[in-house]
N, C-alpha and C positions, 0 to 999 in steps of 0.2 A: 875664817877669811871673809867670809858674808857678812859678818859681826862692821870688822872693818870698812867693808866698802860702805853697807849703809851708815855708819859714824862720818865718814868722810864725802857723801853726799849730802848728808845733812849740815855737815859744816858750812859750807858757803850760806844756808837759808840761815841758819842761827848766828853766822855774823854780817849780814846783812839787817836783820834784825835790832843790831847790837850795836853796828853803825849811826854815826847822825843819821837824824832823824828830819833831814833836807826835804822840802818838797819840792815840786816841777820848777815853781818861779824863780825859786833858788840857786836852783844846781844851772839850769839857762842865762840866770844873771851871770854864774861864775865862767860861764863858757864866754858870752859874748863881751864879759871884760877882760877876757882874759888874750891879749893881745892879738895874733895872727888869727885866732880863729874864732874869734870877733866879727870879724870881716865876712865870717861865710855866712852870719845869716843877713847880708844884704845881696847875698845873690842867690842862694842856694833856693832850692822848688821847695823843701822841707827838710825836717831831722826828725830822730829818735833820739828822745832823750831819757837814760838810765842814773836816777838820783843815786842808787846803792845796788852795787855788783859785789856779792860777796864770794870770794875762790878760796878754793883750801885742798891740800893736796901733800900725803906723803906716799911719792912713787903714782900712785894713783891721786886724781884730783878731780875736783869740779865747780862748777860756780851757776850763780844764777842769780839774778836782777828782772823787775818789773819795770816797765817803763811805760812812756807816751811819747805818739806819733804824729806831727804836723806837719799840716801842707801851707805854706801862704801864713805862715804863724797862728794857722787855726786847729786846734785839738781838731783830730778825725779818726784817732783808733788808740785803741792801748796793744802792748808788745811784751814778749817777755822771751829773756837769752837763758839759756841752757848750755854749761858746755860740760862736756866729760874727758880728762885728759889723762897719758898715763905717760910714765919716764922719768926724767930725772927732776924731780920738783920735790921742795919741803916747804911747808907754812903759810901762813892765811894772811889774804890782804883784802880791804873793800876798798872799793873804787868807782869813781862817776865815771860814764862813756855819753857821748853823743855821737852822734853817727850823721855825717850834713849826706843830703841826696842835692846830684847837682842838676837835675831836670825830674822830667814826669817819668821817663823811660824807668831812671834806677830809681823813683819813688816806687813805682809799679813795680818792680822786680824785686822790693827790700816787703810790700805790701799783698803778694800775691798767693802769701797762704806760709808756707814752709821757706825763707831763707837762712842761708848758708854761708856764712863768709869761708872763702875757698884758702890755700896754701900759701897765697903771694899778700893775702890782706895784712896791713900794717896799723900800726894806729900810733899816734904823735901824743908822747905824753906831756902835760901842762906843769907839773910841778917833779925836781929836779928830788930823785928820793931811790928807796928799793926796785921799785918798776919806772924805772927812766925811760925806756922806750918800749916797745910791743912789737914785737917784725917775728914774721915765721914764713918769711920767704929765704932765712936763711942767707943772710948778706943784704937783703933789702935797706934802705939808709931810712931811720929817720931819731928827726930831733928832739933835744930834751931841751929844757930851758929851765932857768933858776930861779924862776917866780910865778904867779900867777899871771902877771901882767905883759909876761915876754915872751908866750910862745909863740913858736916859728913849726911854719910845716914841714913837712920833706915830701916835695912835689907835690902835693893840694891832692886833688882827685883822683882814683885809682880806681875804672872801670867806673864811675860816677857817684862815686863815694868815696869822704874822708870822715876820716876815723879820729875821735882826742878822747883822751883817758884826761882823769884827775886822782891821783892816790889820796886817800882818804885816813888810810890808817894799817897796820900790820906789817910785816914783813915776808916774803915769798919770794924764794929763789927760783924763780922759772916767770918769763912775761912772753903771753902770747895769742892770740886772739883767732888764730886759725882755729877752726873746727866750733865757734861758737854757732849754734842754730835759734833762728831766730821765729817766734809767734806772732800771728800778727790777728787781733778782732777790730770789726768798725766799729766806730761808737754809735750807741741805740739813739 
């Protein structure tokens, strides 16, 4: 059983790895052209943005992604997400996340050492595929869209953060963003 669980924690790093090989200016380009959520970096305080989130999971699952953190579209710390999930899930998929902070309050509170997206966080997926949407509040609403160029939110900011996936590649019956914990260092 131990055999297993570390094969399937290593999963998400070895397909993360395995993933395009995007970097920051890249995966930022695909967010801000990428229709509605475009829009948030002309108002938002900052984001975290994650080029390659790799998850995998049978029964038991997990994932994990390095990223970078801006204030004012200026680099000020690197991030990195961890999640560990268990239940009804089979299959690996990687995937881009950004994460908009919609003032200083939830930059500071995303930046303050250990974050935690709670039960009701959702995240709006950008291309219309296996993980169409992210919600684990459990009925929470949000939208998928059928290109890169059309996504729509479902209701913008949720406690001062919204959340956009990009599916990248794989297949994974389970999409869900609750219980991801998030790292956070300044930059030296």
């Amino acid at each position: 059983m131990r055999h297993i669980i570390r094969v399937l924690l290593v999963l998400p790093l070895l397909m993360a790895s395995l993933a395009w090989a995007d970097d920051y200016a890249d995966t930022i380009k695909v967010f801000n052209n990428a229709g509605q959520s475009g829009t948030f970096f002309k108002s938002a305080y900052g984001y975290a943005v994650f080029p390659t989130i790799g998850k995998g999971g049978v029964g038991i699952g997990g994932a994990y992604g390095k990223g970078q953190v801006y204030a004012h579209d200026k680099y000020v710390g690197d991030t990195s997400m961890t999640q560990i999930t268990v239940g009804a899930q089979l299959g690996g998929e990687a995937y881009s996340q950004i994460i908009f902070f919609q003032n200083e309050d939830a930059f500071k509170e995303f930046t303050s050492g250990n974050f935690e997206f709670g039960a009701q966080a959702q995240a709006v997926a950008i291309t219309a595929g296996a993980s169409a949407s992210a919600s684990t509040g459990g009925g929470a609403s949000a939208g998928a869209s059928g290109g890169k160029n059309d996504a729509t939110t479902a209701g913008g900011y949720r406690k001062g953060m919204a959340v956009f996936t990009v599916a990248k590649g794989g297949l994974m019956y389970e999409a869900s963003i609750g219980g991801q914990k998030f790292s956070y260092k300044p930059k030296k």
